[in-house]
DOLUMLO-299906 format. One record per residue: z, y, x of N, C-alpha, C in turn; residue in one letter. Coordinates in Angstrom, 1 decimal, padded with zeros to 4 digits. Layout:
<atoms>
<atom n_w="Z" n_v="Y" n_u="X" ca_w="Z" ca_v="Y" ca_u="X" c_w="Z" c_v="Y" c_u="X" residu="A"/>
...
</atoms>
This chain:
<atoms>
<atom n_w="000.0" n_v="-001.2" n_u="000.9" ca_w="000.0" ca_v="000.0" ca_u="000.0" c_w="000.0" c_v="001.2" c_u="000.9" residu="X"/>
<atom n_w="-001.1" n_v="002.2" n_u="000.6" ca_w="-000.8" ca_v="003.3" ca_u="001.5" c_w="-000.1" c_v="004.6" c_u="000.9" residu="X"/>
<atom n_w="000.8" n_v="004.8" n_u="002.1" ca_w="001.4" ca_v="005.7" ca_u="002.2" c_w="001.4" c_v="007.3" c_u="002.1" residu="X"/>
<atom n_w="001.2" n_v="008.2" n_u="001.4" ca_w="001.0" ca_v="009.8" ca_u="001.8" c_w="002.1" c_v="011.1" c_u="001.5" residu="X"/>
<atom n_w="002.0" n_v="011.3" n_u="002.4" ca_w="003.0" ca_v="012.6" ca_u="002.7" c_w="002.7" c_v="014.3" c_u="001.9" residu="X"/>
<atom n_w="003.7" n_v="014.6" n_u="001.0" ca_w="003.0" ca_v="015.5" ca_u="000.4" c_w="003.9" c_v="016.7" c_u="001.0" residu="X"/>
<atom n_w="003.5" n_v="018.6" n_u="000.7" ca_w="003.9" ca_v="019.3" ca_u="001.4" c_w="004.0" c_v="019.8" c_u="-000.1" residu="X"/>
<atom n_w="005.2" n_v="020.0" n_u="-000.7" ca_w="005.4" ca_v="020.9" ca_u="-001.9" c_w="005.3" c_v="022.2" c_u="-001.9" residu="X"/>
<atom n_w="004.5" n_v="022.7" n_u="-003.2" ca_w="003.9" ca_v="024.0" ca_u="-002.5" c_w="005.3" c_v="025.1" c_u="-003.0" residu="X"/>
<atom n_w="005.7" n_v="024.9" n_u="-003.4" ca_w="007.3" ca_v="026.2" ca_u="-003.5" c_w="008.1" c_v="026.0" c_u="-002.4" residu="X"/>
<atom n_w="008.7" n_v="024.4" n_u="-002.2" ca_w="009.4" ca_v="024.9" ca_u="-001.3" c_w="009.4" c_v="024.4" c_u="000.2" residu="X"/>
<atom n_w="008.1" n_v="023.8" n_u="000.4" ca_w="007.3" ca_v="023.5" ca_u="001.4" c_w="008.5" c_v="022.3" c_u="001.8" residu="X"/>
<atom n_w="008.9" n_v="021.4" n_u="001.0" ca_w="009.7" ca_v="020.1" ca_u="001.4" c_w="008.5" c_v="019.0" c_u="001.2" residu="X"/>
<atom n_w="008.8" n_v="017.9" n_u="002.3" ca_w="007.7" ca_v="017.0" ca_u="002.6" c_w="008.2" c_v="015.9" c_u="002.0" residu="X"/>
<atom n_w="007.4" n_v="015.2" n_u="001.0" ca_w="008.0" ca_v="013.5" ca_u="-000.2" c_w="006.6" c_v="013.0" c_u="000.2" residu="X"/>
<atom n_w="007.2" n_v="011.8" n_u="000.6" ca_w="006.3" ca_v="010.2" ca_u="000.3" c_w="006.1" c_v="009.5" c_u="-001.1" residu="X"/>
<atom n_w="004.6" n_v="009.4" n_u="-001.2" ca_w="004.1" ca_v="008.4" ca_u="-002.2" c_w="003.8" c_v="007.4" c_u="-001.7" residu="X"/>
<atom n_w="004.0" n_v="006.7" n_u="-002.2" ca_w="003.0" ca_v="005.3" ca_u="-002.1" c_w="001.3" c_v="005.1" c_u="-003.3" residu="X"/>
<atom n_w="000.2" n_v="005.2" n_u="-002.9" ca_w="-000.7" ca_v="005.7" ca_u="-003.3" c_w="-000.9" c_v="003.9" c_u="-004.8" residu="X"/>
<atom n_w="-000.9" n_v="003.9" n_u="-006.0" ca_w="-000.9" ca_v="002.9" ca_u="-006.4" c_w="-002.6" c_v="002.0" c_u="-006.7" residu="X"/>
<atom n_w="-003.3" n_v="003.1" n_u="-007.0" ca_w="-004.6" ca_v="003.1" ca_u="-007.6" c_w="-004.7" c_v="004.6" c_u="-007.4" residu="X"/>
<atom n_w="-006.5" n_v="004.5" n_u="-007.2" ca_w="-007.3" ca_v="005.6" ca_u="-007.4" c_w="-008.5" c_v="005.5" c_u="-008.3" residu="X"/>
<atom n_w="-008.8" n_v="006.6" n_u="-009.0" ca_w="-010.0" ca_v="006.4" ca_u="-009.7" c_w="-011.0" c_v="007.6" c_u="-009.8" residu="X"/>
<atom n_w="-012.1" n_v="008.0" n_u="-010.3" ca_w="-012.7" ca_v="009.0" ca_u="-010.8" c_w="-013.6" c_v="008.9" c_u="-012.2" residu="X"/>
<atom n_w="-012.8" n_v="010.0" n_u="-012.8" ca_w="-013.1" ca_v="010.3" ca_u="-014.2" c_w="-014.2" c_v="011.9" c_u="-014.4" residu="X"/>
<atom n_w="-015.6" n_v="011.8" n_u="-015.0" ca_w="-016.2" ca_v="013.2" ca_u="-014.9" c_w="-016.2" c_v="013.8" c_u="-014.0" residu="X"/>
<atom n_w="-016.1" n_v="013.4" n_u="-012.7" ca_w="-016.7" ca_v="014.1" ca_u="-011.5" c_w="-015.0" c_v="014.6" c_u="-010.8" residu="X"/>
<atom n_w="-014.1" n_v="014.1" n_u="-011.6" ca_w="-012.8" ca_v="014.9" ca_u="-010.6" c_w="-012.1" c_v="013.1" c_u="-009.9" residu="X"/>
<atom n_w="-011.4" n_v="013.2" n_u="-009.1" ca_w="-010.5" ca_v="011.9" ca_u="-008.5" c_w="-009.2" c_v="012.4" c_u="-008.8" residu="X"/>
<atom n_w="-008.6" n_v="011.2" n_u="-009.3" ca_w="-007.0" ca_v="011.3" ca_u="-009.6" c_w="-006.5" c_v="009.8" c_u="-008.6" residu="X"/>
<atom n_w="-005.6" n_v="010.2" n_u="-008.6" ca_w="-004.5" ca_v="009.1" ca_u="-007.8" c_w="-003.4" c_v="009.0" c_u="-008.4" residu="X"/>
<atom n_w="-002.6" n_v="007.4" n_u="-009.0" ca_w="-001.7" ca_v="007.4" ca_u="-009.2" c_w="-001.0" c_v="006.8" c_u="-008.2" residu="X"/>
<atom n_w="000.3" n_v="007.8" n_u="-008.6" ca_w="001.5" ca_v="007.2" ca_u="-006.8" c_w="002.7" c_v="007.2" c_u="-007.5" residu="X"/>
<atom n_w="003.4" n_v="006.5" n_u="-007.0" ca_w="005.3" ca_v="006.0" ca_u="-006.6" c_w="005.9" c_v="006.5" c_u="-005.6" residu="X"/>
<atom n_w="007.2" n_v="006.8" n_u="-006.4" ca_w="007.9" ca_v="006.9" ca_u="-004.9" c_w="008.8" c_v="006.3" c_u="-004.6" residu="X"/>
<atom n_w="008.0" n_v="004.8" n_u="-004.8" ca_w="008.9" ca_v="003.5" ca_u="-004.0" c_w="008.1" c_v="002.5" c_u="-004.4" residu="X"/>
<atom n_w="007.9" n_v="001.2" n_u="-003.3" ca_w="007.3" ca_v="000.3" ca_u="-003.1" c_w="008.2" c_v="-000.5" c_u="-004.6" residu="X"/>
<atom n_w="008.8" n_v="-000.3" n_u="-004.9" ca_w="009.5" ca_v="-001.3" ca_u="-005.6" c_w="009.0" c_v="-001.1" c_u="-007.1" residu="X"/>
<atom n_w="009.1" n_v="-001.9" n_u="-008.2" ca_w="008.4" ca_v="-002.2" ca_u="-009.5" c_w="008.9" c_v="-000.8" c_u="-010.2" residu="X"/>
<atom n_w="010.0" n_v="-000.9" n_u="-010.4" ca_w="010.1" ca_v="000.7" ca_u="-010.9" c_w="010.8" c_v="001.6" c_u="-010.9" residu="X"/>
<atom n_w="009.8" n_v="002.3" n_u="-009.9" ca_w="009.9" ca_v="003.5" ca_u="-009.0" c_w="009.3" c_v="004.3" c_u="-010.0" residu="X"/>
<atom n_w="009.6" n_v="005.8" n_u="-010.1" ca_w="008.8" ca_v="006.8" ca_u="-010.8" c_w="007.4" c_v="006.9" c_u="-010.6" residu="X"/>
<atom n_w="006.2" n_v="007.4" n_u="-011.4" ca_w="005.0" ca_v="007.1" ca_u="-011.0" c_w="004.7" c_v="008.8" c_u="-011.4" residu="X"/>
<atom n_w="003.7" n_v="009.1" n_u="-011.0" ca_w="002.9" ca_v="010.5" ca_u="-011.3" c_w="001.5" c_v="009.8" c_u="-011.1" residu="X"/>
<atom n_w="000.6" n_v="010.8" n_u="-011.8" ca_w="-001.0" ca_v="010.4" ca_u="-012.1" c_w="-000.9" c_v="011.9" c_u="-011.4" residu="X"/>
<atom n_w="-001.8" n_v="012.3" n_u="-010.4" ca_w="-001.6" ca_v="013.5" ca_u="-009.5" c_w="-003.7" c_v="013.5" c_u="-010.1" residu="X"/>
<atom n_w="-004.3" n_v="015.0" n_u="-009.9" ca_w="-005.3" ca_v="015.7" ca_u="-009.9" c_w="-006.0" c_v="016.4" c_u="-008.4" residu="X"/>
<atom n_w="-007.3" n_v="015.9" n_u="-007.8" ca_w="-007.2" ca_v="015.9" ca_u="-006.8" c_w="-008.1" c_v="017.6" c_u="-007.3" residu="X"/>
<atom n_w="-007.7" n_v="018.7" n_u="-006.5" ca_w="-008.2" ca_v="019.9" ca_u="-006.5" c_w="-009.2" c_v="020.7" c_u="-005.8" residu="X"/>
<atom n_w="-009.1" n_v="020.0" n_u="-004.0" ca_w="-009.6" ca_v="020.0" ca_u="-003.5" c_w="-011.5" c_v="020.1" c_u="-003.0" residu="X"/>
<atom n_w="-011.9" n_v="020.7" n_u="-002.3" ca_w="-013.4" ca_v="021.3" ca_u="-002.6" c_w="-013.8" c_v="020.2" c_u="-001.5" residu="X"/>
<atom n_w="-014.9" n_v="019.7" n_u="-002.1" ca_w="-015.8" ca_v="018.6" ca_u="-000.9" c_w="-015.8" c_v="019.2" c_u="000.1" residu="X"/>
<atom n_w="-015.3" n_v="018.4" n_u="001.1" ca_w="-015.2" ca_v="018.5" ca_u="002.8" c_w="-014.1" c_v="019.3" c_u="003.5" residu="X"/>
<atom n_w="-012.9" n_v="019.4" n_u="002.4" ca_w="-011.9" ca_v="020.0" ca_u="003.0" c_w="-011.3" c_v="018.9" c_u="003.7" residu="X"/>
<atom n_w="-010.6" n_v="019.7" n_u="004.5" ca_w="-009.8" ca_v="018.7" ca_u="005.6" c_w="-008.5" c_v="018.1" c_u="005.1" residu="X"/>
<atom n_w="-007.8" n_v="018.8" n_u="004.0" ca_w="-006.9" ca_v="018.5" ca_u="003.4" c_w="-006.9" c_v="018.8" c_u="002.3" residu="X"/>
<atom n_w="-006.6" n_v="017.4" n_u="001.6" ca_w="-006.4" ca_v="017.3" ca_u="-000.1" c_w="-005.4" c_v="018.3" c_u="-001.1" residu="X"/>
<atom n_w="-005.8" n_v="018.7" n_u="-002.0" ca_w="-004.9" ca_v="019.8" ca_u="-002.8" c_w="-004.5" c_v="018.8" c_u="-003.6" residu="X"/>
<atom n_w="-003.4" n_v="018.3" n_u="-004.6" ca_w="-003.4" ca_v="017.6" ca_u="-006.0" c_w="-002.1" c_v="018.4" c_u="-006.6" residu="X"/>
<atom n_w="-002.6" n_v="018.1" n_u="-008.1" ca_w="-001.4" ca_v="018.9" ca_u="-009.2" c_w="-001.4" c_v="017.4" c_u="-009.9" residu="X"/>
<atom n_w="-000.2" n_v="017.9" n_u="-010.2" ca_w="000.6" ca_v="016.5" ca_u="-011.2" c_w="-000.4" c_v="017.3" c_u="-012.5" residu="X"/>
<atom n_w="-001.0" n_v="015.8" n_u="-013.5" ca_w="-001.6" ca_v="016.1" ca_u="-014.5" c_w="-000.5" c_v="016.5" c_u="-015.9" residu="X"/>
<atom n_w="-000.7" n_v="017.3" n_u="-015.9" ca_w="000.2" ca_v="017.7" ca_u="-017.2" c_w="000.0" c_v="017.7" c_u="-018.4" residu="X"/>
<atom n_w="-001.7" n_v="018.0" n_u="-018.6" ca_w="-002.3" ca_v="018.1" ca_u="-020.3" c_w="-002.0" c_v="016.8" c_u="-020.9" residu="X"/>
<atom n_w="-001.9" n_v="016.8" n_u="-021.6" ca_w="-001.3" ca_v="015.4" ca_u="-022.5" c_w="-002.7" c_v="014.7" c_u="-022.9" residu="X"/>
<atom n_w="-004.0" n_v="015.2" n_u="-023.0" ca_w="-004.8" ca_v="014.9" ca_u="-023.5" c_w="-005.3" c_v="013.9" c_u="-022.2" residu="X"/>
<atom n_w="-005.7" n_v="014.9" n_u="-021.0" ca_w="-006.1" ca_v="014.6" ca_u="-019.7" c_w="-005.0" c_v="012.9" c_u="-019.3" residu="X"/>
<atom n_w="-004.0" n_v="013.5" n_u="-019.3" ca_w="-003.0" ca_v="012.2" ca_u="-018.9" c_w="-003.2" c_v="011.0" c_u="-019.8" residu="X"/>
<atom n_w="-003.3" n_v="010.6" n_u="-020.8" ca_w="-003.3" ca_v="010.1" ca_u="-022.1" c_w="-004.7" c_v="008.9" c_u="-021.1" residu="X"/>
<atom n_w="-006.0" n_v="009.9" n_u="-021.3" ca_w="-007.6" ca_v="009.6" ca_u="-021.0" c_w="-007.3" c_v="008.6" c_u="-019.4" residu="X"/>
<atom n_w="-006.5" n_v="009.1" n_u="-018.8" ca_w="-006.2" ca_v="008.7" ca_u="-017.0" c_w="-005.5" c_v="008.0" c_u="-017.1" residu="X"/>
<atom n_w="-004.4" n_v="007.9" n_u="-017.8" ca_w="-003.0" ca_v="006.5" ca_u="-017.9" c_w="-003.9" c_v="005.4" c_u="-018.3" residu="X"/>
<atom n_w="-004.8" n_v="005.3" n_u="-019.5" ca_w="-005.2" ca_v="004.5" ca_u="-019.9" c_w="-006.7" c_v="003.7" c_u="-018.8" residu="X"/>
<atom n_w="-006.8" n_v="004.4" n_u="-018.3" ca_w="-007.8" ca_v="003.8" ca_u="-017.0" c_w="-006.9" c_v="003.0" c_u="-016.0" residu="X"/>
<atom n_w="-005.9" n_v="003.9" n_u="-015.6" ca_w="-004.9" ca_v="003.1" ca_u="-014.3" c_w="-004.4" c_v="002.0" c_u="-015.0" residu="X"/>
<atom n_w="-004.3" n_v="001.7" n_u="-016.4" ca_w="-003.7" ca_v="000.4" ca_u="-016.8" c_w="-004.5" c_v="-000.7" c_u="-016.7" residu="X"/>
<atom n_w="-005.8" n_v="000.2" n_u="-017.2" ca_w="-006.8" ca_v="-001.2" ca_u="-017.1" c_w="-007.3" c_v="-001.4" c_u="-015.7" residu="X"/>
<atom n_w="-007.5" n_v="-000.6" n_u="-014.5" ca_w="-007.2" ca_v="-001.2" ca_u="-013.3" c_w="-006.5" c_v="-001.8" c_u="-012.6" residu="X"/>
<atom n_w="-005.1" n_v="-001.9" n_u="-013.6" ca_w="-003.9" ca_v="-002.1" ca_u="-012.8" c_w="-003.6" c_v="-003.9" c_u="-013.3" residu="X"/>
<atom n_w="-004.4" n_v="-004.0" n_u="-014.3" ca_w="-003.9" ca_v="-005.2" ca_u="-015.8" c_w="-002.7" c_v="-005.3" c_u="-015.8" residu="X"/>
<atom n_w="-001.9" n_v="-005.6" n_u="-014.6" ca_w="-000.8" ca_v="-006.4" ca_u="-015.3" c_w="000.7" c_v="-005.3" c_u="-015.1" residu="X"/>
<atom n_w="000.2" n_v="-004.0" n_u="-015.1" ca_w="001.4" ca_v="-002.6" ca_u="-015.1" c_w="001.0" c_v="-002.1" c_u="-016.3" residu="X"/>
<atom n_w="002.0" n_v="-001.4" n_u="-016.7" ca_w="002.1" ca_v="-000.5" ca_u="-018.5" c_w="003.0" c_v="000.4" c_u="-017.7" residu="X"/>
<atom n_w="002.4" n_v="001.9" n_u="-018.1" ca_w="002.9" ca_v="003.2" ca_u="-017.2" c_w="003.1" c_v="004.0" c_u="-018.5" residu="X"/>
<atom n_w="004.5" n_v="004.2" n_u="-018.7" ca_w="004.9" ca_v="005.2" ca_u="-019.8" c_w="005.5" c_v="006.1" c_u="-019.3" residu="X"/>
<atom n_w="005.1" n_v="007.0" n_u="-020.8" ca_w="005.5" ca_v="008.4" ca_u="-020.4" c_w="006.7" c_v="008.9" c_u="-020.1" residu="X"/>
</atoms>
């Protein structure tokens, strides 16, 4: 499982995900991550922001309910045998 180091943008404190699945939906990539190898660990569906060929990734936690809803339901069926609730 790979590992990524995020840099929070308020208070510039540095948290580990564990990357679970990635996918692309209509032209944007989302990544769902943990933050713990173990079964249940908190999960976020993260928004990749970032402009082709940056050197470093931007992502926002998906918040619209409509957007999350559309993306939960993908990472489940990639995942079959995980159910990721809200």
């Amino acid at each position: 499982m790979e590992k990524l180091t995020f840099t929070l943008e308020d208070t510039k404190e540095k948290v580990d995900f564990f990357v679970l699945e990635e996918t692309r939906l209509n032209g944007v990539d989302y990544i769902l991550v943990a933050d713990s190898e173990e079964d249940d660990g908190e999960a976020l569906i993260l928004k990749d922001l970032s402009a082709d060929g940056e050197a470093e990734a931007l992502y926002r936690v998906v918040d619209d309910d409509e957007e999350l809803e559309s993306v939960m339901r993908v990472f489940e069926l990639l995942l079959e045998d995980v159910e990721i609730t809200l």
